[in-house]
C-alpha positions as CSV (number, residue, x, y, z in Angstrom):
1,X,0.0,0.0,0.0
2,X,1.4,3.5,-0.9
3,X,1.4,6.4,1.4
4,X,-1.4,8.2,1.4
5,X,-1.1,10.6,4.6
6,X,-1.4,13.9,4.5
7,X,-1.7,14.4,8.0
8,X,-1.4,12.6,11.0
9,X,-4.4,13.6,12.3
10,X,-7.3,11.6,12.1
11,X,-11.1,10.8,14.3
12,X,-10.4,6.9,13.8
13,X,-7.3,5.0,13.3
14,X,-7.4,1.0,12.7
15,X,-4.8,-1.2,13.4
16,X,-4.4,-4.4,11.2
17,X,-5.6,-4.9,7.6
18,X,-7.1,-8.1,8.0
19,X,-11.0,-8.9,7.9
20,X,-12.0,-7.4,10.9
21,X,-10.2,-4.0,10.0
22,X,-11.7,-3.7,6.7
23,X,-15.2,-4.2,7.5
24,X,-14.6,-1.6,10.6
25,X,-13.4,0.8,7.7
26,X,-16.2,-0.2,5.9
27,X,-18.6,0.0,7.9
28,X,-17.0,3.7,8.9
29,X,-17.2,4.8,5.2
30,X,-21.1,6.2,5.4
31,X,-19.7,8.8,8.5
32,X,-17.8,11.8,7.8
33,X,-14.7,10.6,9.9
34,X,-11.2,11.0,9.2
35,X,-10.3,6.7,9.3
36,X,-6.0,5.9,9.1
37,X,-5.8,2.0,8.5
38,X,-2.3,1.3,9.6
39,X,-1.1,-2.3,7.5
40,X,2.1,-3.8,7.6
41,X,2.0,-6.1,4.8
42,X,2.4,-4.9,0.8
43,X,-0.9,-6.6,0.5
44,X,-3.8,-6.3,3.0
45,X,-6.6,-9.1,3.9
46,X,-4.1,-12.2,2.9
47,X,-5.4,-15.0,5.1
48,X,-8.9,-14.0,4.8
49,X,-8.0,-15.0,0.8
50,X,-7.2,-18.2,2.1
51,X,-10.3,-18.7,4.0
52,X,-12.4,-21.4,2.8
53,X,-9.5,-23.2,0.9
54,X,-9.9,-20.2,-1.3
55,X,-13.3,-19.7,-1.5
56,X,-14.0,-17.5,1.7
57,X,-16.9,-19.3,4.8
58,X,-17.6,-15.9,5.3
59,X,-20.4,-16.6,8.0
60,X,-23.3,-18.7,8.6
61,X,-26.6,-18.9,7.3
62,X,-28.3,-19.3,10.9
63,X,-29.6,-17.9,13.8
64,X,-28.0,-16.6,16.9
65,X,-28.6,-19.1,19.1
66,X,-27.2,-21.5,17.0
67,X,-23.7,-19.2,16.3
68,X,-23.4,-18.8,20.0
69,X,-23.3,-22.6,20.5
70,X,-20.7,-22.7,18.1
71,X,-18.5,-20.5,20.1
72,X,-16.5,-22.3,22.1
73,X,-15.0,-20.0,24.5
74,X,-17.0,-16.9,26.4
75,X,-19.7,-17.3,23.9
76,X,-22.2,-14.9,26.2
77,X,-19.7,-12.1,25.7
78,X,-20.6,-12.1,21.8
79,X,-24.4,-12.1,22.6
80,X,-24.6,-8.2,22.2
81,X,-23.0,-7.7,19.0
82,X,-24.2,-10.7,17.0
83,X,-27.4,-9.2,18.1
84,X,-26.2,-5.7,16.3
85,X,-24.9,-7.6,13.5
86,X,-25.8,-11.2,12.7
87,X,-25.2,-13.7,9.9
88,X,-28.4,-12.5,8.2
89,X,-26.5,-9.0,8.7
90,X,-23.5,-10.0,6.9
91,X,-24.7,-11.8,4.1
92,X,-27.1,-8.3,3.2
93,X,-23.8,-6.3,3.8
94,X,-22.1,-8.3,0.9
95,X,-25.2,-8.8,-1.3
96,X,-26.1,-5.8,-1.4
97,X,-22.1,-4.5,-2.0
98,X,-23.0,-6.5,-5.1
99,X,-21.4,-10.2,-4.1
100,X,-24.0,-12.9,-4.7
101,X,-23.9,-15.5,-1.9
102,X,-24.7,-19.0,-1.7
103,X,-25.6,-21.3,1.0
104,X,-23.8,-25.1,1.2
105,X,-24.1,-27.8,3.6
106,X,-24.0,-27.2,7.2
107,X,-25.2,-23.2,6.4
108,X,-21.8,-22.5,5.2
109,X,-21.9,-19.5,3.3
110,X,-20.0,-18.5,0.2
111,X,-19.7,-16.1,-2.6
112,X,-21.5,-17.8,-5.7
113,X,-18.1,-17.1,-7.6
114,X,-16.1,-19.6,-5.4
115,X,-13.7,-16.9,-5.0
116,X,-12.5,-15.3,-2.1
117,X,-11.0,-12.5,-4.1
118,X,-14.7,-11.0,-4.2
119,X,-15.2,-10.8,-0.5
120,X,-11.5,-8.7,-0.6
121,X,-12.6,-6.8,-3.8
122,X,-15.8,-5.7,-1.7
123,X,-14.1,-4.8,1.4
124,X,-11.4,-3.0,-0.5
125,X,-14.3,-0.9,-1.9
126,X,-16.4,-0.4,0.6
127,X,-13.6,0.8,2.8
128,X,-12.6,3.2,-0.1
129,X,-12.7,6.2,1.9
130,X,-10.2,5.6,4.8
131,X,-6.5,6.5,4.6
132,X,-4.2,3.6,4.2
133,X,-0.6,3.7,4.7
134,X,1.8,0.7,5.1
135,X,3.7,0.7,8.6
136,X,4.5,-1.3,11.5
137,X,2.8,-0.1,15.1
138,X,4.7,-0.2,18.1
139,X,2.3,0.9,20.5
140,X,-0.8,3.0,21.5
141,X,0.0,6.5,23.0
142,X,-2.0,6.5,26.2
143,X,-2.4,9.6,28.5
144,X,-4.2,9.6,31.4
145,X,-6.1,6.3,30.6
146,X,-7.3,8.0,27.5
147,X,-6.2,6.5,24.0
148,X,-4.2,9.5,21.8
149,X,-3.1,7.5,18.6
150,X,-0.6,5.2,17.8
151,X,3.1,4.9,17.4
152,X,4.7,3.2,14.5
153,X,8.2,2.3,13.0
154,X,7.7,5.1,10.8
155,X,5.8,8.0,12.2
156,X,3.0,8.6,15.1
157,X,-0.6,9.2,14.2
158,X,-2.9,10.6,16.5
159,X,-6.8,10.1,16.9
160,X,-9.5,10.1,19.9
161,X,-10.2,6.3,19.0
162,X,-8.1,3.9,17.9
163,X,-9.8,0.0,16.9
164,X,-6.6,-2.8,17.2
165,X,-7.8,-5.7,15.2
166,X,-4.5,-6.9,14.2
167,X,-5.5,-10.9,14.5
168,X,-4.0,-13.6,16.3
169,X,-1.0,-15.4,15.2
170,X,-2.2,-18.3,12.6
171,X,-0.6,-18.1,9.8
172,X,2.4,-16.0,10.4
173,X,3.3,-15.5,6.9
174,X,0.0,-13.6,6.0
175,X,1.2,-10.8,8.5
176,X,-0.4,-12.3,11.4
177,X,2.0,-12.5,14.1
178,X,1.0,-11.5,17.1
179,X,2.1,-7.8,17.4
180,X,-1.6,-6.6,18.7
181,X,-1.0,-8.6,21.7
182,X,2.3,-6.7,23.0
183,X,0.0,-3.8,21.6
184,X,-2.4,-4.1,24.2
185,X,-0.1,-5.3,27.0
186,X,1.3,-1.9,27.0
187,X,-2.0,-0.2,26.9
188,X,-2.4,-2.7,30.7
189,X,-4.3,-5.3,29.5
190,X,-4.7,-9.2,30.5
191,X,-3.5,-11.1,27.8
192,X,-5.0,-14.9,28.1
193,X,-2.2,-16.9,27.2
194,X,-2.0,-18.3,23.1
195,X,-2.3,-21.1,21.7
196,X,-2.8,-22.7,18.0
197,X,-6.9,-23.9,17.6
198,X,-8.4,-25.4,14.9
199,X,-5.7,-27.1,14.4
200,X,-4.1,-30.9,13.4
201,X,-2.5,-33.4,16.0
202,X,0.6,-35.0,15.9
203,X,0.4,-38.9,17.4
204,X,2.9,-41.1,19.6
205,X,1.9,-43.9,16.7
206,X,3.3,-43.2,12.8
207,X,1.1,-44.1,10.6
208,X,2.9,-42.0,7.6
209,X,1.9,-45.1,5.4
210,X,-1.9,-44.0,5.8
211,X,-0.9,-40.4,4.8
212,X,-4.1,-38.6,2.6
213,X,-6.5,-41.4,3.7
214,X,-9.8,-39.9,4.5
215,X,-11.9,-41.8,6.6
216,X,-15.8,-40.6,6.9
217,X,-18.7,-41.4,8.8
218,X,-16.7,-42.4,12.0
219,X,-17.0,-41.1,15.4
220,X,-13.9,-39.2,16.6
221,X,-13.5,-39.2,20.8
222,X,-11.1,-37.0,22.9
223,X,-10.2,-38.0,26.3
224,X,-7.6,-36.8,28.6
225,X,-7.1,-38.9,31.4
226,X,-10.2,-41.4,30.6
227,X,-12.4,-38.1,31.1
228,X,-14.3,-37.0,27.4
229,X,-13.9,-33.8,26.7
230,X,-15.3,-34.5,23.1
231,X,-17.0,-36.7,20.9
232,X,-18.6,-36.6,17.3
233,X,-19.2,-38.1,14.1
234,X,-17.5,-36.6,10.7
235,X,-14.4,-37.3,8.8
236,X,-10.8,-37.7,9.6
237,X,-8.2,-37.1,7.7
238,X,-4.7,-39.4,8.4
239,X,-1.5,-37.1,7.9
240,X,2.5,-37.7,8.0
241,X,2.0,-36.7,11.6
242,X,-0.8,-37.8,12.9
243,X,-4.5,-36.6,11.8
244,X,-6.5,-33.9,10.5
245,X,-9.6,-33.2,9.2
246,X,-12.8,-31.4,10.4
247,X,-13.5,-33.5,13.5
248,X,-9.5,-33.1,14.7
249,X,-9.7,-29.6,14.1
250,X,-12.4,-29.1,16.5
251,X,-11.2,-31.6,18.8
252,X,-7.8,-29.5,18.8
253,X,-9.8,-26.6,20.6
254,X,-10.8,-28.7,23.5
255,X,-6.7,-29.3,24.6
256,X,-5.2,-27.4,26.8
257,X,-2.1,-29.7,27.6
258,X,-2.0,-32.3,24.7
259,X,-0.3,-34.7,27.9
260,X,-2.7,-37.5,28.6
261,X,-4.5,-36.8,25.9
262,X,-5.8,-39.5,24.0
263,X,-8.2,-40.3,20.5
264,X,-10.6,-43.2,20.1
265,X,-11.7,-44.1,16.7
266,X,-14.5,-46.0,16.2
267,X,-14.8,-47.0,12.6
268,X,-18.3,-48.4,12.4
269,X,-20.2,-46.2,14.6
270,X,-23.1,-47.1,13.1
271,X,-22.7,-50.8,14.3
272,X,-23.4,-51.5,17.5
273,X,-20.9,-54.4,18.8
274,X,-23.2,-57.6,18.4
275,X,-24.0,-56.4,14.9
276,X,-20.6,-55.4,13.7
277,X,-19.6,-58.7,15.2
278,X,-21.9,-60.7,12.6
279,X,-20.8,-58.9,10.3
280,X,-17.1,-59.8,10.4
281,X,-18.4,-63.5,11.4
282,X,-20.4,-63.5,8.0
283,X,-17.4,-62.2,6.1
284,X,-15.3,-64.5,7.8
285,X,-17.7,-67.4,6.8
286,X,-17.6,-66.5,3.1
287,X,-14.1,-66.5,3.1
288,X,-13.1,-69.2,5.6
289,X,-10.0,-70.5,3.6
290,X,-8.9,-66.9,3.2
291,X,-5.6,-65.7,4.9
292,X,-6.3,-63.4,7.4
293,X,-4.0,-60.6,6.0
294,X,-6.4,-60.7,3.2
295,X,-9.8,-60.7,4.8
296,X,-10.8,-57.0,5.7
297,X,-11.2,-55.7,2.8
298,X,-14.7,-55.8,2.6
299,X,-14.7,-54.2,5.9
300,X,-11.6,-51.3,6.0
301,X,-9.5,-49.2,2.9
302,X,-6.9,-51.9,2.0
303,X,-3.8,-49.4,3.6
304,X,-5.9,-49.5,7.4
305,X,-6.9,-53.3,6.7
306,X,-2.8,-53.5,7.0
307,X,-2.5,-52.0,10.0
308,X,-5.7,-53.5,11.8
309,X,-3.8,-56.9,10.9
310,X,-0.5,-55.6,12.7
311,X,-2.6,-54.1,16.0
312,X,-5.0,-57.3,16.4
313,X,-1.8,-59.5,17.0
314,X,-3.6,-62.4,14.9
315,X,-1.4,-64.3,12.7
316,X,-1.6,-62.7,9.3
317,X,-1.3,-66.0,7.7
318,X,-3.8,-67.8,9.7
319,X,-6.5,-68.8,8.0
320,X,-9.9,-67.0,9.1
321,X,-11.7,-70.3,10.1
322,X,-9.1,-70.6,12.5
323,X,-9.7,-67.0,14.2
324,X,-10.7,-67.6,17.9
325,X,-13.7,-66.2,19.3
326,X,-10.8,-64.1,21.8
327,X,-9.0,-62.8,18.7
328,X,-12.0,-62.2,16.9
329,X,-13.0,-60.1,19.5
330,X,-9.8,-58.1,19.9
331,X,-10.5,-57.4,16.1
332,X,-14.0,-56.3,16.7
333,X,-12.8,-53.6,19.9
334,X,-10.1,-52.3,17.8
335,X,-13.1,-51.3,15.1
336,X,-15.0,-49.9,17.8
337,X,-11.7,-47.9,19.4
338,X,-8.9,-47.6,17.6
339,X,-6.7,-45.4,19.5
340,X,-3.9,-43.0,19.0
341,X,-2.0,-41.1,21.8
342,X,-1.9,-37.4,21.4
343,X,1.7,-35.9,21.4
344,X,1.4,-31.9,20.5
345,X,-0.8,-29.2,18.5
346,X,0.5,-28.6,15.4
347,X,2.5,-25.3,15.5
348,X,0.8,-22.0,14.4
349,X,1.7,-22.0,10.9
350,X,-0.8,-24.8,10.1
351,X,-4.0,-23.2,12.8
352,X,-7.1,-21.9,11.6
353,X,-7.1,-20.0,14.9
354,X,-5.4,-18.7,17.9
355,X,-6.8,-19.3,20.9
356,X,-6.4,-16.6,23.7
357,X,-5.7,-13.0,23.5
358,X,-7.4,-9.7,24.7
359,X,-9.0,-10.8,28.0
360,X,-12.9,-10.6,27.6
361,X,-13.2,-8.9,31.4
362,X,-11.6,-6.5,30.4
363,X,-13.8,-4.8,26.8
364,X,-17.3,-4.1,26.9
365,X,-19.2,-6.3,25.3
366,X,-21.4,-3.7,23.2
367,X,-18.7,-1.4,22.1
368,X,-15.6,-3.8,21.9
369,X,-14.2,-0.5,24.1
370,X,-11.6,-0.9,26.7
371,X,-12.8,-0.4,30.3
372,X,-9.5,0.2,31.1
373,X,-8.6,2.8,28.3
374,X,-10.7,5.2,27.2
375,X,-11.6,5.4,23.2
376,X,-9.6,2.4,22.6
377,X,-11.1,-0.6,21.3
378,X,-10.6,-4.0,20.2
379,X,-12.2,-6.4,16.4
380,X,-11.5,-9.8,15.7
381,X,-9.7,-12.6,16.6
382,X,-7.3,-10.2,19.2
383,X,-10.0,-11.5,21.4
384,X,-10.6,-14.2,23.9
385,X,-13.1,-15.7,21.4
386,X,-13.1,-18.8,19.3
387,X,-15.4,-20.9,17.6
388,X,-15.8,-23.7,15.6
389,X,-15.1,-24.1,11.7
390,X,-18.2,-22.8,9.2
391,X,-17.9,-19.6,8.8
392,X,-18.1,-18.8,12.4
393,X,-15.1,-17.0,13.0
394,X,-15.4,-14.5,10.6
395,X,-18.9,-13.6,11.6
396,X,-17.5,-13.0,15.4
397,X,-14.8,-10.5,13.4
398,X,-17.8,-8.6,11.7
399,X,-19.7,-8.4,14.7
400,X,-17.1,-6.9,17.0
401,X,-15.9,-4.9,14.0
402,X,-19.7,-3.5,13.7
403,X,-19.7,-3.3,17.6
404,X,-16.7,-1.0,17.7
405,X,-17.9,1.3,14.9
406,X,-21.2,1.9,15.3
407,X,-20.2,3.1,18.9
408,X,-17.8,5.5,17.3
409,X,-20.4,6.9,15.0
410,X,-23.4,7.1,17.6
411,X,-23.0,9.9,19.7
């Protein structure tokens, strides 16, 4: 971004050019005020061109309710402003910016385009009025627990408000790395430690052989300590490392110390034990001269049916009619829990997410303002807030963007 300035004087300056910063400029644009969005990258809005796998979940085509029970951490903070601005808000922001929207499966919404270029095309627009100059802040000036402006690498720019929604620090290389944090330290504020979310696990067991196998339809459980701290049914995804996949990412937010922590896959969930039990009895019977190394195939992806063989300790060159009912049963419990021991979150580089950040005592909930510094407030994922994958996440950095704004344009 070029230097624009001509002053450094200005009613509203934003810090970070991510989503949450644009949509506060651009919801900013319709008041007369002076806006400074303050950007350290050459290009603005990179990871929310990512989003989506390129295609931008910009929000959720539900209701409230349901978004706050997708929020997994101080959900009844974000009550007020999804009320302000909800995901019926946000997909008639964009529509009628001129980006046609579509709904997918699991109210996952998306521009009809499949391109996440248009939802940083609109924002760029809409936001066409504020000031944009490319710099590095150091810190807000704070005088008497009143915010003045902000000091950067390059110059200080003063303004009565000042809106830090620099992100959190997934996905370093899109300019997200953590600087808001230090940011608001100085200004006094609790910062709840960080950590990556939405993220994949790395396991005790390598299984690189089963690298890109997607399993779906299985139930994924997370315990720590033999206490479930999650359980659901979706896909998995088997990596170099360990696993991935929607149900892993979500489980990832329910870690706090991956020690202890272990995952139970059961591959038929459908299949209660008795039935699942006939089943591998009737498949055994149709094959009874078959080696056992060869028998699951009706049953498991031949690369798993490898390593079921290996974990069941039968002999792989026994013949199935042979199989005791013992070892037939060890089979049948490692179909119903086929664990894997949880060794450490992958790092930040690979997180949808960071969990932690501005503490949420601390800002009040319908203005995103600072109760301990006056006109200073905070937008997007700088907060203590996460939620689950779906377009979630970006609808909590419109809301608190719209939050912040709309108090600085109401008297």
């Amino acid at each position: 971004m070029a230097i624009m300035a001509i002053t450094n004087n200005y009613d509203v300056i934003i810090v970070g050019g991510g989503a949450a910063g644009f949509a506060a400029a651009s919801f900013l644009s319709a008041s007369k005020k002076r806006v400074l969005i303050i950007e350290k990258e050459n290009k603005p809005m990179k990871k929310l061109g990512l989003t989506g796998k390129g295609r931008c979940n910009l929000t959720n085509n539900c209701d409230i309710e349901t978004v706050l029970r997708n929020i997994i951490k101080n959900a009844a903070f974000m009550r007020s402003s999804l009320n302000e601005f909800s995901p019926a808000d946000t997909i008639a922001f964009f529509e009628q910016a001129g980006v046609p929207l579509k709904t997918e499966r699991g109210g996952r919404v998306f521009p009809v385009s499949d391109k996440a270029g248009d939802i940083v095309h609109c924002l760029n627009t809409q936001s066409r009025s504020a000031v944009r100059i490319k710099d590095r802040a150091i810190e807000p000036i704070v005088e008497n627990n009143i915010i003045k402006g902000v000091k950067c690498v390059n110059g200080t720019y003063l303004a009565p408000a000042v809106i830090i929604a620099t992100g959190g620090a997934s996905y370093p290389a899109t300019g997200s790395t953590g600087d808001g944090y230090e940011m608001a330290r100085r200004a006094g504020h609790t910062i709840i430690p960080i950590k990556p979310a939405l993220v994949p696990l790395e396991t005790e067991q390598d299984y690189s052989e089963l690298a890109g196998l997607t399993l779906k339809n299985i139930r994924l459980t997370l315990k720590n300590n033999n206490k479930t701290l999650y359980s659901e049914q979706g896909e998995l995804l088997f990596t170099h490392f360990g696993v991935s996949g929607p149900l892993v990412l979500t489980a990832s937010c329910y870690i706090e110390n991956p020690i202890g922590c272990q995952l139970s896959i059961d591959i038929k969930p459908a299949l209660d034990e008795k039935t699942l039990d006939n089943r591998i009895l009737r498949d055994f019977s149709e094959n009874k001269n078959r080696r056992f190394k060869n028998s699951l195939s009706a049953l498991l992806p031949q690369k798993l049916a490898a390593i079921f063989v290996r974990r069941s300790g039968i002999d792989p060159e026994k013949q199935v009619n042979e199989i005791t009912k013992e070892e037939r049963r060890r089979l049948l419990m490692l179909f119903k829990d086929f664990g894997l021991t949880v060794t450490a979150l992958r790092p930040f580089e690979e997180a949808v997410i960071t969990d932690g950040g501005v503490s949420v005592k601390e800002i009040d909930p319908r203005t995103m303002q600072s109760k301990l510094v006056k006109g200073l407030h905070f937008a997007g994922e700088i907060i203590d807030v996460i939620g689950f994958t779906g377009g979630f996440n970006l609808q909590l950095a419109f809301s608190t963007a719209h939050a912040a704004t709309t108090a600085l344009i109401l008297p």
